[in-house]
N, C-alpha and C positions, 0 to 999 in steps of 0.2 A: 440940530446936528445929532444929539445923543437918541433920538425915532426915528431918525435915520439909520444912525449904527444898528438900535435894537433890533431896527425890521430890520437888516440885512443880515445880523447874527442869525435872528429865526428862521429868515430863506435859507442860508447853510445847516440848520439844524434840522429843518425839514427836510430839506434836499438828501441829508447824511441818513436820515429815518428811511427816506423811500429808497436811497441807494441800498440801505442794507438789506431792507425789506426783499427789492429786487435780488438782491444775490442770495438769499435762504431761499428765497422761490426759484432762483433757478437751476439751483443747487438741490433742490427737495425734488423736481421734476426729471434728474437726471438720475438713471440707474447702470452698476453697468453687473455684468452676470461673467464670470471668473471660467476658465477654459475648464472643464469637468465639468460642470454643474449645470444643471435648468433652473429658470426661475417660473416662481408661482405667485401671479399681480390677483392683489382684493385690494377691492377697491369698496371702502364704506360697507367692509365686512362681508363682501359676495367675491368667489370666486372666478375670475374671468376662464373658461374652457379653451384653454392653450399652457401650453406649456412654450416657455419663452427660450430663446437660444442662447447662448455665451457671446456677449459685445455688450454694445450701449444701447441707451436708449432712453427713451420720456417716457414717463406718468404725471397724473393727476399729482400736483403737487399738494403735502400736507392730509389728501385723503386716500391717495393709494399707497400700498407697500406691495415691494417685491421681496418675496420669501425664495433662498435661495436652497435648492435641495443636492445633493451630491448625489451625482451617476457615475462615478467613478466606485470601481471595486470596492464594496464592504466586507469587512471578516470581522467574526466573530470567534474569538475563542472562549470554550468555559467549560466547566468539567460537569456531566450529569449521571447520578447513580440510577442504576434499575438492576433487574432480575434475570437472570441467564433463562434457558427452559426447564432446565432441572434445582431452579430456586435456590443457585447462587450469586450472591450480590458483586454486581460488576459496577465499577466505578472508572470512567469514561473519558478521558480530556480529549475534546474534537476543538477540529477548527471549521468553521461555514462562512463558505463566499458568496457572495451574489452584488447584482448590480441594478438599479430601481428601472424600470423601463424607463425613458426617457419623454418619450411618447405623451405619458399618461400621469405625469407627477404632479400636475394637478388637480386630476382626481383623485388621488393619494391623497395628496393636506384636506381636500376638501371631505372625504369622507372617511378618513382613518386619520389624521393630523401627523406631526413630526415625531410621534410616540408608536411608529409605525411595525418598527422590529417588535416592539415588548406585545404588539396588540395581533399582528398579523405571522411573526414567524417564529419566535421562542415559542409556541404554543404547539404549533404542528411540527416542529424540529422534538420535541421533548416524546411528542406521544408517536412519531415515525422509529425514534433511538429504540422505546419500549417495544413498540411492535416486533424491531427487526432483532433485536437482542434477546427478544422471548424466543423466539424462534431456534435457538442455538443452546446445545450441550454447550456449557460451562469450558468442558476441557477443548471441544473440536472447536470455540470459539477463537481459543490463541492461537490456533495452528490457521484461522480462516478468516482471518482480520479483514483480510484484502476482500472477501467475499462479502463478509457483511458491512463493509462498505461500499461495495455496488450497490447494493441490495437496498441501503439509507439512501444513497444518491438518486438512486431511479423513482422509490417511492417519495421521496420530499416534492421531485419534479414533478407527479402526478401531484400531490396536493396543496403546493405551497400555490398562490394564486399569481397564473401567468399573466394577469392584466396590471400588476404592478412591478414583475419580479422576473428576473430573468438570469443564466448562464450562473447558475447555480452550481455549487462542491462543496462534497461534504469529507475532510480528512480525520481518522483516528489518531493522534497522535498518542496513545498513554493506553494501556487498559490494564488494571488493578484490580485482585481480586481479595481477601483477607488471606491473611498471612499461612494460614492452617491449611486450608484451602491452594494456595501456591505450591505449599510446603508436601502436602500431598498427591498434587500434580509431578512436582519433581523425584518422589521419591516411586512413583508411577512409571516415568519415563526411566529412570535408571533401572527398577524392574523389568522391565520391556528389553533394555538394551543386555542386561544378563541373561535374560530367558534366551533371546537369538544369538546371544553369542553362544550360549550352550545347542543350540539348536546346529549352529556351523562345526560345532567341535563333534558334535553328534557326524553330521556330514562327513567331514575330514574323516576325522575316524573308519568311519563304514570307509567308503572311498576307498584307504589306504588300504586297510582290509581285504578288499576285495582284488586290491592291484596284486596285493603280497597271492593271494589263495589263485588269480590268474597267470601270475607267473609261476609261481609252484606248480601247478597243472602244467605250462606249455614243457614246464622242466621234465614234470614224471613224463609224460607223454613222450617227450623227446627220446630221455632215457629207455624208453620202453620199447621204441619203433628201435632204436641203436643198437639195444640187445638182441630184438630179435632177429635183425638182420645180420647180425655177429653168430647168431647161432648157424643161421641158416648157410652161411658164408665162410667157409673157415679161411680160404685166402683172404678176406675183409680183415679178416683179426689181424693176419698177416702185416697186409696191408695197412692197417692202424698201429701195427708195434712199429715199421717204419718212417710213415711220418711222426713218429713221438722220437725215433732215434736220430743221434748228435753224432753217429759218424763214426764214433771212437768204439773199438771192441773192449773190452771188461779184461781187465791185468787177469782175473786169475778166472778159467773157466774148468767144467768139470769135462777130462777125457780130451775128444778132440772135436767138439761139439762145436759147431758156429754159429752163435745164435742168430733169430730170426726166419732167415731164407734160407732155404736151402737152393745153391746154383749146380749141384753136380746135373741137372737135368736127368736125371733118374728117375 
């Protein structure tokens, strides 16, 4: 009775050994891959050429792994110092996006691994920043931010490598220059905005000038044609003392004189 119990204890201890067995093996053969991401299956340390989709799915239990990579939007923020064109030091904070081809991520692990940003784009993001920042006066740099960052954007796309990398932007957020350097630019600009305000007062000035010396001329001119049609005209004179006169004759005159007109028609 007690070899009988024994072996029946060991069929349940057995049976408990292979049930668990069974469920790590079928749990080790089941993978699943997360909505954003592709997976990448090595199996006994080779890379299978595919890149896997988001759901589930089997592998080689206990000898394959699925490595899971994110295709979903990366950024990058970080701040990098370099040299204007006229060899002053600018210091940088960008942000950089981009998104892994989806395609081809397993030929990413297999011949760059998961250290792929530090090996394949900090590298050419650093020396495109240089290039395109050499390029640029110090001072037309602040005013053209937005310029030289077309300029990083277009050329990163020419060299960052399309077979792994795609839909790429590069944004400036910061640019810093040393304090003296600032400090000289602003006091540049306020230079600038006194010279052309002197420059407008100049303008005004003349302007007015010239308003005042052309209405003064239409005046002598006027006076001058006045006069001498007053010479030429002696009823004009006449004629001008009574529209200046109010109608009323003068309390005290000399004799029996009437001024202005004379009506005797004589």
């Amino acid at each position: 009775m007690k070899n009988y119990s024994g072996t029946k204890i060991g069929k349940y201890v057995i049976f408990g050994i292979v049930a668990i067995f069974a469920i790590c093996l079928l749990i080790s053969s089941v993978y699943v891959v997360n909505p954003g991401y592709r997976a990448v299956m090595v199996t006994l340390g080779k890379v299978e050429p595919r890149s896997i989709a988001n759901g589930i799915g089997f592998k080689w239990p206990f000898v394959s792994t699925v490595v899971d990579m994110n295709v979903q939007t990366n950024e990058m923020t970080d701040v990098g110092t370099t040299y204007t064109k006229d060899v002053q030091t600018a210091e940088i904070k960008y942000t950089f996006t981009y998104n892994l081809n989806p395609e081809n991520v397993w030929m990413l692990y297999e011949r760059v691994g998961l250290d792929y940003a530090a090996k394949k784009i900090v590298p050419v993001l650093n020396d495109v920043i240089k290039d395109v920042i050499g390029r640029w006066q110090a001072q037309d740099l602040v005013a053209s931010r937005d310029s030289a960052r077309i300029e990083i954007t277009a050329l990163l796309r020419e060299r960052v490598d399309k077979t792994y990398f795609q839909n790429l932007t590069f944004q400036i957020i910061n640019l810093d220059y040393s304090d003296a350097f600032e400090q000289a630019i602003e006091n540049k600009v306020i230079a600038d905005q006194r010279a052309q305000e002197a420059v407008n007062n100049t303008r005004r000035i003349t302007e007015e000038a010239e308003q005042k010396r052309i209405a003064a001329k239409a005046e002598a001119d006027a006076m001058e044609i006045k006069a001498q049609a007053l010479t030429k005209n002696k009823g004009l004179t006449e004629y001008e003392a009574v529209q200046k006169w109010d109608g009323k004759l003068p309390q005290y005159m000399l004799g029996n004189a009437v001024p202005f007109v004379d009506l005797s028609g004589k």
